[in-house]
Backbone as a chain_set.jsonl record, in Angstrom:
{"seq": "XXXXXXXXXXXXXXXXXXXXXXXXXXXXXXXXXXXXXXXXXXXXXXXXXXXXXXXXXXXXXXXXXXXXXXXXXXXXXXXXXXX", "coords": {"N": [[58.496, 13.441, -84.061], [60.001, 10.588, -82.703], [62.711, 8.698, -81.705], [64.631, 6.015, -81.376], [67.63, 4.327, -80.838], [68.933, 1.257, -81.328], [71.595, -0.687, -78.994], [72.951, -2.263, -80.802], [71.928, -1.192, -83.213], [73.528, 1.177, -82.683], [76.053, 0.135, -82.58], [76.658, -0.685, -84.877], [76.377, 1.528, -86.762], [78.473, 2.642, -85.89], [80.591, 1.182, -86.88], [79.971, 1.176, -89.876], [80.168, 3.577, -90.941], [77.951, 5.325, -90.115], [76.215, 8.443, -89.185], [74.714, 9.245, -86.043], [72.937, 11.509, -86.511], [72.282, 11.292, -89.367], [71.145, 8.706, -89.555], [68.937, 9.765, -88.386], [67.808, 11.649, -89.783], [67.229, 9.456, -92.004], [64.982, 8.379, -91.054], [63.102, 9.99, -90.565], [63.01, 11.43, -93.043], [63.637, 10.136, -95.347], [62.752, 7.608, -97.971], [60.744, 4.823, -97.779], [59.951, 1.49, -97.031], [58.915, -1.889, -96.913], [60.126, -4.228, -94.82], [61.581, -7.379, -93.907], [60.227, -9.315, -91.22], [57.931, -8.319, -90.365], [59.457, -5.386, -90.128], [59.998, -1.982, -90.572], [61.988, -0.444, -93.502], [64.104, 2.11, -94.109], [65.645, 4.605, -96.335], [68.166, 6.709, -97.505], [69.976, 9.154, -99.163], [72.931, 10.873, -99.139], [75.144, 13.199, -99.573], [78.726, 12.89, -99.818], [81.66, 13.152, -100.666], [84.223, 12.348, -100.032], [86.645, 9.815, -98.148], [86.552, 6.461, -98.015], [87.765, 3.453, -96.245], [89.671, 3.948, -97.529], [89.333, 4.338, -100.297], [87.877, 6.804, -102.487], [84.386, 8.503, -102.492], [81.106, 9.757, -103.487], [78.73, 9.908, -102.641], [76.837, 8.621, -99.723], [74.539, 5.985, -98.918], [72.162, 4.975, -96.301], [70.577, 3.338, -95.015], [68.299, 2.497, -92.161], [66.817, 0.315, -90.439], [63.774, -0.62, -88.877], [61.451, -0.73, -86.196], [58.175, 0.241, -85.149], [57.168, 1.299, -82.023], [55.001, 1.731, -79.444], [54.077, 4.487, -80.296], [56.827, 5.495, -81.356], [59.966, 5.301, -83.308], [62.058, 2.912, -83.433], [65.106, 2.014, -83.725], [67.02, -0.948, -85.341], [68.871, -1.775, -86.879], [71.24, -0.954, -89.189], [72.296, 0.046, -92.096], [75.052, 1.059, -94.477], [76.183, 2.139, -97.326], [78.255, 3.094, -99.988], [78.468, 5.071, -103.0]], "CA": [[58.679, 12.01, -84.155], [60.412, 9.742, -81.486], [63.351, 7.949, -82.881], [65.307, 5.235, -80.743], [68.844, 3.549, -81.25], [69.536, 0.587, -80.049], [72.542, -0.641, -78.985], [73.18, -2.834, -81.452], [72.295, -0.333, -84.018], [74.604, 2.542, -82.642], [77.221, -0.265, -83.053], [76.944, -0.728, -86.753], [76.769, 2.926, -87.157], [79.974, 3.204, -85.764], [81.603, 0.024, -87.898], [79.86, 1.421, -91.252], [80.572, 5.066, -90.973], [76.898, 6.534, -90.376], [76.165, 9.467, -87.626], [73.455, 9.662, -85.568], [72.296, 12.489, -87.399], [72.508, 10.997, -90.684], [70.078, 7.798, -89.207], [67.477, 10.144, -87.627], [67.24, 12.175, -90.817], [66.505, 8.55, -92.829], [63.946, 7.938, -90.639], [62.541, 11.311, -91.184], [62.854, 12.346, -94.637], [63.947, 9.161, -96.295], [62.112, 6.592, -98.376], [59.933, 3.97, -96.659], [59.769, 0.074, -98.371], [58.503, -3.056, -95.859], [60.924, -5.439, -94.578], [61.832, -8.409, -93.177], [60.349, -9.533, -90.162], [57.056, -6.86, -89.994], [59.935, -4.327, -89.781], [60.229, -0.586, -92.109], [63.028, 0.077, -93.814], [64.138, 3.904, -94.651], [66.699, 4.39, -97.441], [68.543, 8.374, -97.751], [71.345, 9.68, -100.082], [73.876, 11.438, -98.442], [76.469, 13.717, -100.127], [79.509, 12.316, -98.864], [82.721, 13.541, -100.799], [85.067, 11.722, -98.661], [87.186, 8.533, -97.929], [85.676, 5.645, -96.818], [88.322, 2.555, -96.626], [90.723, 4.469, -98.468], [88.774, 4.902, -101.361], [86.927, 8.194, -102.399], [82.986, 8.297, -102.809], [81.012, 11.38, -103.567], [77.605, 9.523, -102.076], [76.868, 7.891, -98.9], [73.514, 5.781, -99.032], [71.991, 5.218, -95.002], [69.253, 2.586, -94.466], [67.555, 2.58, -91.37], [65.682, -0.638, -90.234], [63.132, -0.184, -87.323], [59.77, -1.026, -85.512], [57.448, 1.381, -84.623], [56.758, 0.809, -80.637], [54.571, 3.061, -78.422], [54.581, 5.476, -81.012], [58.028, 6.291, -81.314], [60.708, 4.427, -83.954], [63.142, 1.997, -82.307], [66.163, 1.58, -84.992], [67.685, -2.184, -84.49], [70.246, -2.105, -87.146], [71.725, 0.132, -89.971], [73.259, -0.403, -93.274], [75.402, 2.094, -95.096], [76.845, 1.73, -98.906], [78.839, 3.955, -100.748], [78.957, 5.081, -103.895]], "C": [[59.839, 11.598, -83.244], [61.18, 8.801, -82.648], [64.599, 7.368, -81.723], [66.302, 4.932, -81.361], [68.69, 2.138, -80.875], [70.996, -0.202, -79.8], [73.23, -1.16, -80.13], [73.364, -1.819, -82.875], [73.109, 1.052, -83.921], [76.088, 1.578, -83.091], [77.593, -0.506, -84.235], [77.204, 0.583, -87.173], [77.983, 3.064, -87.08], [80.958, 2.023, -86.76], [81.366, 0.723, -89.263], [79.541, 2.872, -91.526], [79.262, 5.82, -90.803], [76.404, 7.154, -89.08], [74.696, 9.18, -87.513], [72.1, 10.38, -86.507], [71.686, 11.986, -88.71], [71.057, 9.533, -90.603], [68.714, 8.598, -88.673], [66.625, 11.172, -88.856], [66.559, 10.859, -91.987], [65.637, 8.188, -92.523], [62.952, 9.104, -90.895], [61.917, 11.911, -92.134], [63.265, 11.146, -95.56], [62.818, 8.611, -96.836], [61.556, 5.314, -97.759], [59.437, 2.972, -97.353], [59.238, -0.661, -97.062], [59.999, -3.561, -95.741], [60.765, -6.546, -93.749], [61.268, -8.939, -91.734], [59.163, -8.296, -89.592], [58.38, -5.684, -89.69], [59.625, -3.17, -90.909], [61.278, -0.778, -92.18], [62.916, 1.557, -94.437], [65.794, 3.744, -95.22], [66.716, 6.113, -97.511], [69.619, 8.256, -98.026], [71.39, 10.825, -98.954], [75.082, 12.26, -99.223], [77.522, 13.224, -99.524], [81.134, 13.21, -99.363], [83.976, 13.119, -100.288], [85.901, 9.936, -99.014], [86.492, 8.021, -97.139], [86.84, 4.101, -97.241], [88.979, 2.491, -97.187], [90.243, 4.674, -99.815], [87.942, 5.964, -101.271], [85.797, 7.78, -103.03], [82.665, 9.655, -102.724], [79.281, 10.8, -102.602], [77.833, 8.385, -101.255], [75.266, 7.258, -98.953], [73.047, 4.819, -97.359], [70.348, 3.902, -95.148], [69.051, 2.444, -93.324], [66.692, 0.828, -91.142], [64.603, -0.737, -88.662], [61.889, -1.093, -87.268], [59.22, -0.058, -84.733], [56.559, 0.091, -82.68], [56.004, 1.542, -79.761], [54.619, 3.972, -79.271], [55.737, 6.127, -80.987], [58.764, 4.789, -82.406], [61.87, 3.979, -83.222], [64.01, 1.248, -83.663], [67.21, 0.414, -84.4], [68.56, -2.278, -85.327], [70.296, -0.959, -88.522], [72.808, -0.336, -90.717], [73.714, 0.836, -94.118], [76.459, 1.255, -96.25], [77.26, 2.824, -99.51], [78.961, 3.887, -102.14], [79.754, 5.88, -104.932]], "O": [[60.693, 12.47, -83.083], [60.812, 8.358, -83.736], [65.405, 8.174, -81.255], [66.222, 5.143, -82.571], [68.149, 2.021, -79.775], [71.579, -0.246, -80.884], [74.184, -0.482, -80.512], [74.417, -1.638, -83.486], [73.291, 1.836, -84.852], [77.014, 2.063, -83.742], [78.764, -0.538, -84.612], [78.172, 0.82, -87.896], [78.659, 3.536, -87.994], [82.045, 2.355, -87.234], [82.383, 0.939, -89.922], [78.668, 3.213, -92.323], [79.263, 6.958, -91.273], [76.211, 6.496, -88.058], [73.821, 8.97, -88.352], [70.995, 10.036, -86.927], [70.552, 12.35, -89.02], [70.185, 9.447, -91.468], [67.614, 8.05, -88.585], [65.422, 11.421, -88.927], [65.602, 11.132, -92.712], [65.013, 7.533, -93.358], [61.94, 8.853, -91.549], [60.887, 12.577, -92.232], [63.136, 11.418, -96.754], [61.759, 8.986, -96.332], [62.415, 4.797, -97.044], [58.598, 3.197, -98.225], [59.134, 0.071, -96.078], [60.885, -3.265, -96.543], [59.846, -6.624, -92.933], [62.207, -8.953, -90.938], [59.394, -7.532, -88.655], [58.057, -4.981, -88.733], [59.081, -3.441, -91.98], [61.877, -1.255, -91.216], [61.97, 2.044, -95.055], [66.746, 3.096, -94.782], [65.685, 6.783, -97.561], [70.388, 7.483, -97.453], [70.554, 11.401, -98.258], [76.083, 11.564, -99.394], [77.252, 13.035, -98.338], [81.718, 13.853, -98.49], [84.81, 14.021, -100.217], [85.659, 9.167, -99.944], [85.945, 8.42, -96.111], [86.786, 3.664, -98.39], [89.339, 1.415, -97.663], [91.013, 5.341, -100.506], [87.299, 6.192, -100.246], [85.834, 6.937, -103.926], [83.344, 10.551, -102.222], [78.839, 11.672, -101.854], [78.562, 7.434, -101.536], [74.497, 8.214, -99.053], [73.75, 3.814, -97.256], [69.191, 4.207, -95.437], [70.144, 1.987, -92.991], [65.944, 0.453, -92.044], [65.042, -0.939, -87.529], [61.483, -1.927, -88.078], [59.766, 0.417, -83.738], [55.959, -0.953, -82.423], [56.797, 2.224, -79.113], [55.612, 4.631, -78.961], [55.76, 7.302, -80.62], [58.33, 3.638, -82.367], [62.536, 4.7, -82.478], [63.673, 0.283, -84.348], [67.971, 0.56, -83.444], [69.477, -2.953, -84.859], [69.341, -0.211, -88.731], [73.846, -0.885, -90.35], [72.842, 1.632, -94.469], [77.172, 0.257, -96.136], [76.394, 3.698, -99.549], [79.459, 2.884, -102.65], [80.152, 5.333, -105.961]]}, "num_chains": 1, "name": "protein.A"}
């Protein structure tokens, strides 16, 4: 599977703490709902253990929002929540 960024969504990644990695596995192996705008959304738990904002979380939760283009996924933005 074919799995795009785009700029926009590498820049949220980097504002709301989620790697590359961590977006190409929600598209992957995550959960798969409709959204907004004919888009997918993909939803994946994350062990996290960690500071995020100075507070500690033991789970990181990774949504994904895309459009399938040419056969390949093209990810336009990315939401991450801690809990």
């Amino acid at each position: 599977m074919v799995i795009a960024l785009q700029p926009h969504a590498k820049q949220r990644m980097a504002e709301r703490g989620a790697t590359e990695q961590e977006v190409v596995a929600t598209v992957e192996s995550g959960e798969q709902f409709p959204a907004k705008f004919g888009r997918t959304g993909f939803r994946r738990n994350f062990l996290f253990g960690g500071k995020w904002q100075g507070r500690v979380f033991s789970v990181k939760q990774v949504e994904a929002y895309a459009v399938e283009e040419n056969g390949q996924w093209v990810v336009v933005t990315v939401l991450v929540k801690y809990f």
